[in-house]
C-alpha positions as CSV (number, residue, x, y, z in Angstrom):
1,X,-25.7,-67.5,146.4
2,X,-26.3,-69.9,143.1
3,X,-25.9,-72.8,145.7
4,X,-28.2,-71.4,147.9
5,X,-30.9,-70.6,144.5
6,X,-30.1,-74.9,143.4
7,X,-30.8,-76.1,147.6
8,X,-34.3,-74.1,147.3
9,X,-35.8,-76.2,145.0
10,X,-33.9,-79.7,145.8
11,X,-36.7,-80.4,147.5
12,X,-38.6,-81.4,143.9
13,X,-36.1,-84.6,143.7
14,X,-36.6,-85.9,147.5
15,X,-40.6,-85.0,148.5
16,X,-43.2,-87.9,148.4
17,X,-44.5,-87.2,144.4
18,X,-48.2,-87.5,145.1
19,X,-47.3,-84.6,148.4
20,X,-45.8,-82.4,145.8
21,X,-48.5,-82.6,143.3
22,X,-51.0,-82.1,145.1
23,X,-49.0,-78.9,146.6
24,X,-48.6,-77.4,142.8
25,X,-52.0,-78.8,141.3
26,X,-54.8,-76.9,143.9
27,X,-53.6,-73.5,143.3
28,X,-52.8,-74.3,139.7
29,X,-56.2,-76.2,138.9
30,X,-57.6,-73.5,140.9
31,X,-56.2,-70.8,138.6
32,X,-57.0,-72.6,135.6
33,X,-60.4,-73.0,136.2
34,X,-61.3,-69.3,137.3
35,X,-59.6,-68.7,133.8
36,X,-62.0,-70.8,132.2
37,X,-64.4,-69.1,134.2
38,X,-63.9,-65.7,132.9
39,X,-66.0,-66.4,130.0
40,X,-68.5,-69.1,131.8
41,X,-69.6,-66.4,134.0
42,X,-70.2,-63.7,130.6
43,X,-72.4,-66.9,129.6
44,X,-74.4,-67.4,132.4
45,X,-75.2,-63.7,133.6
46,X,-75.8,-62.4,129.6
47,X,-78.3,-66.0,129.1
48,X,-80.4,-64.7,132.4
49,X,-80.7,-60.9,130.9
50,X,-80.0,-61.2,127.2
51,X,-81.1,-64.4,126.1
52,X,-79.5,-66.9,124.1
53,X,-78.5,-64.2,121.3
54,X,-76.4,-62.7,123.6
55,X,-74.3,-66.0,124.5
56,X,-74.1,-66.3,120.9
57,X,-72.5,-63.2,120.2
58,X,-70.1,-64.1,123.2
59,X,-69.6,-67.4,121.3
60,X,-68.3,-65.9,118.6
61,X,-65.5,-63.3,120.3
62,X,-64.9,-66.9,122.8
63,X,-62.5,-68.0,120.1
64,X,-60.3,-64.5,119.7
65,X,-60.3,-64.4,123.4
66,X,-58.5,-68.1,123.6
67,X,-56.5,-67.0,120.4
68,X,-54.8,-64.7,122.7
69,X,-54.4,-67.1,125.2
70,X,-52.8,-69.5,123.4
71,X,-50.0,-67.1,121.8
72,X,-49.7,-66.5,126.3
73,X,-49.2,-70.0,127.1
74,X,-46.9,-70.5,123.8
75,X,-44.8,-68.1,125.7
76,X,-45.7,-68.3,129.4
77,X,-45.5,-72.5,129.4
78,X,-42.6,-72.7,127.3
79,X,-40.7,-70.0,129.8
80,X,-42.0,-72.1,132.5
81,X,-40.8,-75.5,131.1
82,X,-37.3,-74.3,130.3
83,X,-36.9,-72.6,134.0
84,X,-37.4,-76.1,135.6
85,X,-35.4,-77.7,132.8
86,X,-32.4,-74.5,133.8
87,X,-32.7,-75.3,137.6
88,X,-32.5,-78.9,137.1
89,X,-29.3,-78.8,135.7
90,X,-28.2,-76.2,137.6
91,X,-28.1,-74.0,134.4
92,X,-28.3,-70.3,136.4
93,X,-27.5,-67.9,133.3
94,X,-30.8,-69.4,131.8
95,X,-33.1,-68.8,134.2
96,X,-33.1,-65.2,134.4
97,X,-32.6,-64.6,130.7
98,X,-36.1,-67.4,129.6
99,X,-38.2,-65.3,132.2
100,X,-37.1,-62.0,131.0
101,X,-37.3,-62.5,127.5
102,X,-40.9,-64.0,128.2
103,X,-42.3,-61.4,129.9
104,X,-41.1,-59.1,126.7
105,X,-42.7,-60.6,124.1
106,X,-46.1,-61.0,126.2
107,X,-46.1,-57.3,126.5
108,X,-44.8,-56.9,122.6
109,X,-47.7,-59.5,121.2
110,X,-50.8,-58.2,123.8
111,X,-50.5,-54.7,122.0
112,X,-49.9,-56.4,118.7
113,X,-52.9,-58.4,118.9
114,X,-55.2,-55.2,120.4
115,X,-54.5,-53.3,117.5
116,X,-54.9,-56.4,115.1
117,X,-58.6,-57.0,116.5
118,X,-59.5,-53.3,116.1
119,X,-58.5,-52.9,112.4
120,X,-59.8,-56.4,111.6
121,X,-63.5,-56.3,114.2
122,X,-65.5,-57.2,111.5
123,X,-63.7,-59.9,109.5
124,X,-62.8,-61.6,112.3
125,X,-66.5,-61.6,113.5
126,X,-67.6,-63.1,110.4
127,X,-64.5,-65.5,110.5
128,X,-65.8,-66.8,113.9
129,X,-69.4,-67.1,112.4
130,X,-71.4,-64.6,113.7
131,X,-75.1,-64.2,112.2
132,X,-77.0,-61.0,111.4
133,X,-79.2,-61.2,115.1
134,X,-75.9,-61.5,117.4
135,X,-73.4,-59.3,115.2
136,X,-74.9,-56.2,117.4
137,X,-74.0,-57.9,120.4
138,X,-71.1,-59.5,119.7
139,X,-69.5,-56.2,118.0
140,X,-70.4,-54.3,121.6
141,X,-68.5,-57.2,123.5
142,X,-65.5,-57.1,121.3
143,X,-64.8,-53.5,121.4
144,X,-64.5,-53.9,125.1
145,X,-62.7,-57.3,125.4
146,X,-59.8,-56.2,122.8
147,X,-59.1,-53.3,125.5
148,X,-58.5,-55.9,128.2
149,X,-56.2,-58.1,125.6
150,X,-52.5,-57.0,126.4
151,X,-53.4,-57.2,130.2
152,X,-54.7,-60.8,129.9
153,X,-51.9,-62.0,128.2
154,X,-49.4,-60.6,130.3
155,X,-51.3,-62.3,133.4
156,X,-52.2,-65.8,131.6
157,X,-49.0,-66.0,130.3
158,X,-46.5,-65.4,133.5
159,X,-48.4,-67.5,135.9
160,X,-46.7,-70.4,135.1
161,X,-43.6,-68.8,136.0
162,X,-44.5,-67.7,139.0
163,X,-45.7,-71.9,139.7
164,X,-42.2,-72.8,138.1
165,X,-40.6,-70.6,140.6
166,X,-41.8,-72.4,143.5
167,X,-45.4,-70.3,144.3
168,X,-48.3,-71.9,143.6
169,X,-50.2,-70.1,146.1
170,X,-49.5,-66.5,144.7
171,X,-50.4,-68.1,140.9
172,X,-53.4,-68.8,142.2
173,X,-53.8,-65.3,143.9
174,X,-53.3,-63.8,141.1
175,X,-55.6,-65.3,138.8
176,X,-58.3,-65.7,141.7
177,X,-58.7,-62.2,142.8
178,X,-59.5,-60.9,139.0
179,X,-62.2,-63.5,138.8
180,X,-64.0,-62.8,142.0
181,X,-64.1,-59.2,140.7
182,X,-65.4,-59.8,137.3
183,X,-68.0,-62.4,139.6
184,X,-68.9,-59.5,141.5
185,X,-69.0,-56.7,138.7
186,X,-70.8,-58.9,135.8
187,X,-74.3,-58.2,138.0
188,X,-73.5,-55.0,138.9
189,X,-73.1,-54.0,135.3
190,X,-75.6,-56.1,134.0
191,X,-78.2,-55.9,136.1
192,X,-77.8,-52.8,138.1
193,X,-76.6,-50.4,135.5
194,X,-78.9,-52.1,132.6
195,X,-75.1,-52.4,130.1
196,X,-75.7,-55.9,129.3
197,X,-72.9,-57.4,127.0
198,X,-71.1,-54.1,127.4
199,X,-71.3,-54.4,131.2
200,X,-70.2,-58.3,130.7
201,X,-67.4,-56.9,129.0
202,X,-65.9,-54.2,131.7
203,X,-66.2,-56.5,134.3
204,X,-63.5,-58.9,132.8
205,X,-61.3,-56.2,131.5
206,X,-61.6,-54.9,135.0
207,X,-60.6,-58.4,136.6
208,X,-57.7,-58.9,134.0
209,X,-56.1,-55.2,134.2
210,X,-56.1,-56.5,138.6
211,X,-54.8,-59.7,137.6
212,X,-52.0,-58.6,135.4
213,X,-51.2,-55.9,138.0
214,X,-50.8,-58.3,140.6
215,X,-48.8,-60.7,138.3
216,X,-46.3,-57.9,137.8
217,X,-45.6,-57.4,141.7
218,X,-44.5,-61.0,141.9
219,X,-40.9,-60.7,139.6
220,X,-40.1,-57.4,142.0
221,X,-38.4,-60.4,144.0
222,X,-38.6,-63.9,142.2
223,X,-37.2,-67.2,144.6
224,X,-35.1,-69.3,142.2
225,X,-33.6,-66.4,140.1
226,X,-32.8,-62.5,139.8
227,X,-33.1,-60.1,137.0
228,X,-30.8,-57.9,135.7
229,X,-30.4,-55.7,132.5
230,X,-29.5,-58.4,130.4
231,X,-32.6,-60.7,131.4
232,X,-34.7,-58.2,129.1
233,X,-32.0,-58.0,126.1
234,X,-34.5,-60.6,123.1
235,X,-32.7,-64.0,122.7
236,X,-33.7,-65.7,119.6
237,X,-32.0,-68.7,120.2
238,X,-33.8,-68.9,123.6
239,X,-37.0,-67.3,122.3
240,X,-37.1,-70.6,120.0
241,X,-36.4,-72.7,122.6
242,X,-39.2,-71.2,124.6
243,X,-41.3,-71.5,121.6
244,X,-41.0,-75.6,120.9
245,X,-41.2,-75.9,124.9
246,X,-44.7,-73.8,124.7
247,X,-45.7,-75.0,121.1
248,X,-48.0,-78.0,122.7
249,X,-50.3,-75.5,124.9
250,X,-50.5,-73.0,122.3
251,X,-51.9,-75.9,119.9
252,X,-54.1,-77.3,122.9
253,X,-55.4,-73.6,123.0
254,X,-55.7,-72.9,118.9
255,X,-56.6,-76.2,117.8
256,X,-60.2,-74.9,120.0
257,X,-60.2,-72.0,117.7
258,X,-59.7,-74.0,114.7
259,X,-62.7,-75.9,116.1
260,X,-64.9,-73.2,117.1
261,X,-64.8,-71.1,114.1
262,X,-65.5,-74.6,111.7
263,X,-68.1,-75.5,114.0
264,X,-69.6,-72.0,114.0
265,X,-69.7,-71.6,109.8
266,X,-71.0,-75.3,110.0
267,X,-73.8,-73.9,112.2
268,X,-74.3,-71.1,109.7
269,X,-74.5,-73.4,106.6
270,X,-76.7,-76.9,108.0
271,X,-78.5,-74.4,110.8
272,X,-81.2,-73.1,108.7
273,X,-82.0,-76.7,107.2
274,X,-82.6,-78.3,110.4
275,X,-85.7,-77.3,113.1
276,X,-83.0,-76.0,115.1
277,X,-82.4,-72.6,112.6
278,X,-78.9,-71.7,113.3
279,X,-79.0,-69.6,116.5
280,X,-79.4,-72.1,119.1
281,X,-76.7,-74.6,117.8
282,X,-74.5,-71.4,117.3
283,X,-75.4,-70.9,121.0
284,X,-75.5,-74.1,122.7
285,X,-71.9,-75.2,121.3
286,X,-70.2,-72.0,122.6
287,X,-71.7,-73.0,126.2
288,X,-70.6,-76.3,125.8
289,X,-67.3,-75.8,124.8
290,X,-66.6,-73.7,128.0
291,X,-68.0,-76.0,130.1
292,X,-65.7,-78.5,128.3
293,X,-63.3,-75.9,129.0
294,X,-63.6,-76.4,133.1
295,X,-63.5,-79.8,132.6
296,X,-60.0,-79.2,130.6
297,X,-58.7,-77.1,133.0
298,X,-58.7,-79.3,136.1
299,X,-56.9,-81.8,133.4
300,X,-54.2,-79.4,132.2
301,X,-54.1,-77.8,135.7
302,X,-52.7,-81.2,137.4
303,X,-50.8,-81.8,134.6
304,X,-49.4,-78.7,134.4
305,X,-48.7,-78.9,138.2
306,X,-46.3,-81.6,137.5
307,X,-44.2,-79.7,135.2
308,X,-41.9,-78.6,137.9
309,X,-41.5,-81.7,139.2
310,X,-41.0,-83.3,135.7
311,X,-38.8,-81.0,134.5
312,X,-36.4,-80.4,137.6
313,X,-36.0,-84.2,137.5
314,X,-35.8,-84.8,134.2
315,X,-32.7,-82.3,133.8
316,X,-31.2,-83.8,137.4
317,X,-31.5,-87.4,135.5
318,X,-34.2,-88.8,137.6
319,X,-35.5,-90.7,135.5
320,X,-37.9,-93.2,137.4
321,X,-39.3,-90.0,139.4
322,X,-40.2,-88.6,136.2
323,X,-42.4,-91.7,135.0
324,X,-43.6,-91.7,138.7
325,X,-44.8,-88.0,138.5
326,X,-46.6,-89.3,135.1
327,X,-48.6,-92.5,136.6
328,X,-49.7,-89.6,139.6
329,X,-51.3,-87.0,136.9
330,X,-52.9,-90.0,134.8
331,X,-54.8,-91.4,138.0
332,X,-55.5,-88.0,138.8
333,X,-57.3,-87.5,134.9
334,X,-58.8,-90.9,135.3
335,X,-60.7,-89.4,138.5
336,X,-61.8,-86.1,136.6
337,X,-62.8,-87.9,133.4
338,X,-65.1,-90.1,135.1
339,X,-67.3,-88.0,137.1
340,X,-67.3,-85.8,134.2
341,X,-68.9,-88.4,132.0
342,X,-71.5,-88.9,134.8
343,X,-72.5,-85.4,135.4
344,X,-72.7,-84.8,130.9
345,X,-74.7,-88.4,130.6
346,X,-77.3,-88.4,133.6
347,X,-77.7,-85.0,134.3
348,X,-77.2,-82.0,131.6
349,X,-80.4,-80.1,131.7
350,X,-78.9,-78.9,135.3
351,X,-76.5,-77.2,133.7
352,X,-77.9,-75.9,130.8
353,X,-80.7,-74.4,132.9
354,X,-77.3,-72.1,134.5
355,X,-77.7,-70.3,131.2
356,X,-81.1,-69.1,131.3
357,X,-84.7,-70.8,130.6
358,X,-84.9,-71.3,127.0
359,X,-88.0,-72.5,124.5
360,X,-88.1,-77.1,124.2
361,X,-86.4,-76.7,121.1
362,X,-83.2,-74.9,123.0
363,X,-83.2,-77.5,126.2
364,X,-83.7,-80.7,123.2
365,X,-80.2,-79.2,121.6
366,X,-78.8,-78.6,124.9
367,X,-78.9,-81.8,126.4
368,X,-77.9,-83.8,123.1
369,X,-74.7,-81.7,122.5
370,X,-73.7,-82.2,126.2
371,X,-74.2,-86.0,126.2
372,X,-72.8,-86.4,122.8
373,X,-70.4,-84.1,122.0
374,X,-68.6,-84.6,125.7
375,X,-69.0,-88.3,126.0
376,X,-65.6,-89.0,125.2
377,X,-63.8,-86.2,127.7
378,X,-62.3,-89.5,130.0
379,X,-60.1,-90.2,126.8
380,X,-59.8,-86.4,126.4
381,X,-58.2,-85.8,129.2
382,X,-55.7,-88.3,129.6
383,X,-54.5,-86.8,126.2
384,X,-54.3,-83.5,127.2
385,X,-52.3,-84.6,129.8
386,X,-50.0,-86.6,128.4
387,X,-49.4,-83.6,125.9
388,X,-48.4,-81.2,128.6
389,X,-46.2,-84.7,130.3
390,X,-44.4,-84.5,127.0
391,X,-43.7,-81.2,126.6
392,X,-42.8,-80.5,130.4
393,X,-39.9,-82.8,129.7
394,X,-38.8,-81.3,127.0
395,X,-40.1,-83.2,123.8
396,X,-41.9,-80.4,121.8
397,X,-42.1,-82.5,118.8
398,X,-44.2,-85.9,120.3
399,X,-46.0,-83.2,122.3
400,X,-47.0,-81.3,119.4
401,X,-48.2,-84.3,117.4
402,X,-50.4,-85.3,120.1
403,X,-52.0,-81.8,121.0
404,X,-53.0,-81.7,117.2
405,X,-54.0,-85.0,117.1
406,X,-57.6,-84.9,119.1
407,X,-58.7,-81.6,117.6
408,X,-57.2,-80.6,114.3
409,X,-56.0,-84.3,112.9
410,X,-59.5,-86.0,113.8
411,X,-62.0,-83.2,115.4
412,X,-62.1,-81.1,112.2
413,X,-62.2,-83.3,109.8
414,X,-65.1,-85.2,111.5
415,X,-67.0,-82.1,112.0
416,X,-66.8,-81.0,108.2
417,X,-68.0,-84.6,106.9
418,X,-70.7,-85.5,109.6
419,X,-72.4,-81.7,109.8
420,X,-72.5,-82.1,105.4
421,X,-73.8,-85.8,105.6
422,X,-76.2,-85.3,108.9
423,X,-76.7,-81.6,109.7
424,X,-76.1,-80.1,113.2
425,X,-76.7,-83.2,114.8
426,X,-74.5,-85.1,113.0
427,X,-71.7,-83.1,113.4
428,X,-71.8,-83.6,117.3
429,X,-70.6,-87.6,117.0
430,X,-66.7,-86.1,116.1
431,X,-66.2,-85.5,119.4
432,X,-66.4,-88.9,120.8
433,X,-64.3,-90.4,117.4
434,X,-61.4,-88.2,117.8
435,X,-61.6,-88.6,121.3
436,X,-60.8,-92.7,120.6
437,X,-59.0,-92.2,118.1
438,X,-56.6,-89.7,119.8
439,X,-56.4,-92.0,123.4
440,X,-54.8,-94.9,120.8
441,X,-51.7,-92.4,119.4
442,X,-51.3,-91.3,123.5
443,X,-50.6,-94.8,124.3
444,X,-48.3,-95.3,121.2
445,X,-46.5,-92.0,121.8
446,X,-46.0,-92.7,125.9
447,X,-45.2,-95.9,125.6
448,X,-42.6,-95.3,123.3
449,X,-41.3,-92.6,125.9
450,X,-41.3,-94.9,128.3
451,X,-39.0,-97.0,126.8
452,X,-36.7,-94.4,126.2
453,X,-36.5,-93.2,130.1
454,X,-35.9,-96.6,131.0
455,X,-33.2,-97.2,128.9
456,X,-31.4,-93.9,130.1
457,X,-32.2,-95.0,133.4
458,X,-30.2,-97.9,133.1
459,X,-26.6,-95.9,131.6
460,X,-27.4,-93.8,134.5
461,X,-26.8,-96.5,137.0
462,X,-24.1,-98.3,134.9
């Protein structure tokens, strides 16, 4: 039987490496963007009834929402990264016991976090910088989202071990058929029923409860593994291991919280002193960052879509396979990141107008943030990728460095001194900055990596 497990997924060491990837990375990118769409779609249904107060008050719940998905992916990646790792080398016991133990403490920390939001609503709100005009709406969104929480979680986080496993296809099932609901229900509620951010609201719960539920059905019979009692018993020495496997998505994920809720109380302080006030920047950057957010999530998606392939050869010792799998994913970025650039620079006001028709002062914000802020998301996402490279092969430490690098180590920073020295303009440039300044440590750190791999390549052929 454990032979028969180790032959299903031999086929991760032998297949072409651009066949495979693109195999794992369309239902994964897939996935990963309706997840990022969750939110877009709140945006663009609230901006047509609402108006821009109501994206703002969406803006500001955005970065609780992506709070919770980080603590998923800290455990859902990490349980993912360290089942490849276990088949790799065969290791059998493991793979049960990492999946197990994840799904646990997804269910333990979506209830935690519930509660958490409904004791603390209105600190949090004011944490993530919500003004007096959208606190209304974003206190009616919230109350509905944090329902919703331990079911998104659950889902986010044990897709990628359901891609791990060997099934793409029903990952991106999963996440797929909760979207098209919440696509379907957002207008009913909204425009139908007249519930506006409330209606936003029950349509994504609705589509994350489906998603989660589906999810669920997929471990009733897993390919690569089976559970048994002691699957479910906690670890902590493999809960930590799962951790500092997961530790560079959850940072990719927080380190947008961090900068969300600095940019947000930026907003409130320099808003009011420019001709802007401080409810259309407040607005504009929460659109902007989830469109950046699709943009990121064709990146992580192929990169993430390599993990398998990365991992299960990293742990068989195939070493020049592994740097293969890498070159495939950076071309792949390259490709993204360059249409990307094109669409932000020639062409913004097309998707700013998605969000509703707004007064000259709006559009003038719009369209500056987009080509400013988001002029740098080539570099961008050859870091993000490289981040989940590094931590799919099991270096949590370089992967970590460079997952805070572009965002906490640089972004922050930038946006603290340029909003206080230029306003709400200024504070835009940080983007591009940490965006160069993050590419230069991804080529030190890789290229260090490189060198190791091909000096272990070398013993492995002596």
């Amino acid at each position: 039987m454990t032979e028969t497990k180790q032959d299903a997924n031999a086929y991760l060491a032998s297949e072409p490496i651009g066949r495979l990837l693109l195999k794992f990375s369309v239902p994964c990118v897939l996935s990963m963007l309706v997840s990022a769409l969750y939110n877009i779609v709140d945006q663009i249904f609230i901006g047509q009834s609402v108006g821009y107060l109501g994206n703002a008050a969406t803006n500001v719940v955005y970065p609780f929402t992506v709070a919770a998905l980080a603590l998923a992916l800290l455990v859902g990646d990490g349980s993912a990264a360290k089942l490849s790792l276990s088949l790799g080398s065969g290791d059998k016991e493991t793979s049960h016991k990492c999946i197990g133990n994840g799904i646990l403490a997804t269910v333990i920390i979506g209830l935690l976090l519930t509660v958490t939001g409904f004791l603390f609503m209105d600190q949090i709100l004011r944490l993530f910088g919500v003004t007096e005009a959208s606190y209304p709406y974003a206190r009616e969104y919230m109350e509905v989202i944090l329902l919703g929480i331990p079911f998104y979680i659950i889902a986010s986080g044990m897709n990628a071990a359901i891609r791990a496993d060997g099934s793409p296809a029903y990952s991106m099932f999963s996440t797929v058929i909760g979207a098209v609901l919440n696509l379907i229900l957002d207008p009913v509620a909204i425009f139908v029923f007249h519930m506006g951010v409330r209606g936003a609201a029950i349509a994504t719960v609705i589509g994350q409860v489906v998603s989660c539920f589906v999810t669920i059905l997929y471990f009733r019979k897993p390919k690569s593994f089976r559970f048994s009692k002691a699957s479910f018993l906690p670890d902590g020495r493999l809960l930590r291991q799962i951790g500092q496997l997961g530790i560079s998505s959850f940072i990719t994920q927080i380190a947008i919280v961090i900068v969300m809720s600095v940019s947000n109380n930026m907003i409130g302080l320099k808003g009011p002193q420019s001709i802007y006030g401080a409810d259309i920047p407040l607005s504009v950057v929460g659109i902007v960052m989830k469109v950046f957010g699709i943009v990121i999530a064709f990146s992580v998606g192929i990169a993430v879509s390599g993990q398998p392939i990365a991992g299960y050869n990293y742990g068989a010792g195939n070493f020049k396979r592994v740097f293969d799998t890498y070159r495939h994913i950076i071309a792949a970025n390259a490709v993204i990141g360059i249409i990307a650039t094109l669409l932000f620079e020639f062409c913004p006001q097309v998707i700013v107008s998605l969000f509703g028709s707004e007064s000259g002062l709006y559009n003038e914000y719009a369209n500056m943030c987009f080509r400013i802020f988001l002029g740098g998301i080539l570099f961008c996402c050859v870091q993000k990728a490289s981040s989940i490279f590094l931590q799919s092969i099991g270096k949590p430490v370089k992967a970590t460095v460079l997952s805070l690098s572009r965002d906490v180590v640089f972004l922050v920073p930038g946006v603290i001194l340029l909003s206080m020295a230029f306003g709400v303009t200024g504070m835009l440039w940080a983007a591009p900055i940490a965006d160069v300044l993050s590419l230069i440590l991804t080529i030190i750190l890789v290229s260090h990596e490189y060198k190791c791999l091909k000096r272990m390549e070398v013993r492995t052929h002596e």
